[in-house]
C-alpha positions in Angstrom: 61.9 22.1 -16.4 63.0 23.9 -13.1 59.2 22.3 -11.7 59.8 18.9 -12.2 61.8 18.0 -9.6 59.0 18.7 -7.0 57.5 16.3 -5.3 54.9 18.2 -3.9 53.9 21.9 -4.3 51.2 23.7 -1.4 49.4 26.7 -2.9 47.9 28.7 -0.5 46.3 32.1 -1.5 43.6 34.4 0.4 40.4 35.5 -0.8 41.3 38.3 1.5 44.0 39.8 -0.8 41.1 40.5 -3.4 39.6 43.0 -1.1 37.0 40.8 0.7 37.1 42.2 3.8 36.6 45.7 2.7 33.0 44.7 1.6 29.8 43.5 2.9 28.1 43.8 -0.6 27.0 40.8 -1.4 27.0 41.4 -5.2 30.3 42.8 -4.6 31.4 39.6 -2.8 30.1 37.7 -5.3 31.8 38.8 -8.1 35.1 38.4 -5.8 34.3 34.9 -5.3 34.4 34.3 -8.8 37.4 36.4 -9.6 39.1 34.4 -7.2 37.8 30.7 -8.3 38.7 31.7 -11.8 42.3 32.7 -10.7 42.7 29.8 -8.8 42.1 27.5 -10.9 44.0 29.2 -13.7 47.1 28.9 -11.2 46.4 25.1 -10.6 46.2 24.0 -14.0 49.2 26.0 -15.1 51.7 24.0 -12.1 49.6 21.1 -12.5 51.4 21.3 -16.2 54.8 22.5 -14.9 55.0 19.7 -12.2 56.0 15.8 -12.8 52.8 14.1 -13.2 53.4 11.7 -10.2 54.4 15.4 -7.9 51.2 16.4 -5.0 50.0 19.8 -5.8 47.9 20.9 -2.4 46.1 23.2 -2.3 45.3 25.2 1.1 41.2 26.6 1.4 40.3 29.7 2.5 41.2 30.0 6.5 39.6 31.8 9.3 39.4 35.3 9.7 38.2 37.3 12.7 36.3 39.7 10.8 34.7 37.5 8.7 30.4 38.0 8.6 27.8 35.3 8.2 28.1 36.7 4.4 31.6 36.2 4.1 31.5 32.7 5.6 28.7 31.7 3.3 31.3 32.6 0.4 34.1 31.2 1.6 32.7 27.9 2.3 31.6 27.6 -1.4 35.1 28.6 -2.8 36.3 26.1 -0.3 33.5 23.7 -1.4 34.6 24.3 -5.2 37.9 23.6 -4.9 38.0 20.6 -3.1 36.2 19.4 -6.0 39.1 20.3 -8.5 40.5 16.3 -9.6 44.5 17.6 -9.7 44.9 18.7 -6.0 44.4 17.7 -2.6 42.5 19.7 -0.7 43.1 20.9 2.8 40.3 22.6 4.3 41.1 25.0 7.1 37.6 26.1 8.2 37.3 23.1 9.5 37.7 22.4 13.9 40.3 22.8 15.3 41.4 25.4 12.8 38.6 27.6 12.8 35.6 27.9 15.2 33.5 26.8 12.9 31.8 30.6 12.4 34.7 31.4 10.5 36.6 32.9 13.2 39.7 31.8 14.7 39.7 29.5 17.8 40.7 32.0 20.6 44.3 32.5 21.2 45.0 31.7 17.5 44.9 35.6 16.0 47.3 38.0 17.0 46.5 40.6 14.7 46.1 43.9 16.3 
C-alpha cells in the first residue's frame, strides 16, 4: 500500500500531449476531448482507490496555451467544466484570471516558450 501514506496527490496532465495543438479539426478535437476525459477519469478513480480515503487527490485543469484558437478554448473549458464536476477531487481551474487571460492565452510575461 506504497499510496496510502499520502495526504494529498496533484494530477496534472495536458490535453496538449494528445496532439491538440496539431489540429484545428473540430471533429478531430472532439474526439481528443473525449479521449482525454475518459483517460482522466480512468486515472482518478484508479488513485482515488490506491489513496487513504481521508488523502486530497487534486486535480489541475487544462492551463493556458498561447496557441490555443477560439476552438480549442471552447474545448478546453468543457474538459475543464467536466472535471470539476468529478465528486473525488478538488478542482483547480487554471483558465481562470490571473492565470490565463481569459482567451486562453497566457497573461503576458508568463510564456517563455520560443
Amino acid at each position: 500500500e506504497e499510496w496510502k501514506h499520502f495526504s494529498v496527490v496533484i494530477l496534472s496532465l495536458s490535453v496538449n500531449n494528445e496532439g491538440f495543438l496539431l489540429t484545428e479539426d473540430e471533429e478531430k478535437m472532439k474526439q481528443i476531448q473525449e479521449h482525454f476525459l475518459k483517460h482522466m477519469r480512468l486515472t482518478v478513480t484508479e488513485l482515488r482507490q490506491r489513496l487513504a480515503p481521508d488523502a486530497r487527490l487534486v486535480l489541475a485543469g487544462c492551463y493556458a496555451n498561447d496557441g490555443y484558437t477560439m476552438k480549442h478554448l471552447e474545448i478546453v473549458k468543457h474538459i475543464n467544466q467536466q472535471m470539476s464536476t468529478w465528486p473525488e477531487v478538488h478542482f483547480v481551474n487554471f483558465l481562470q484570471e490571473h492565470v490565463s487571460d481569459l482567451k486562453g492565452h497566457w497573461p503576458s510575461g508568463f510564456s517563455r516558450d520560443p
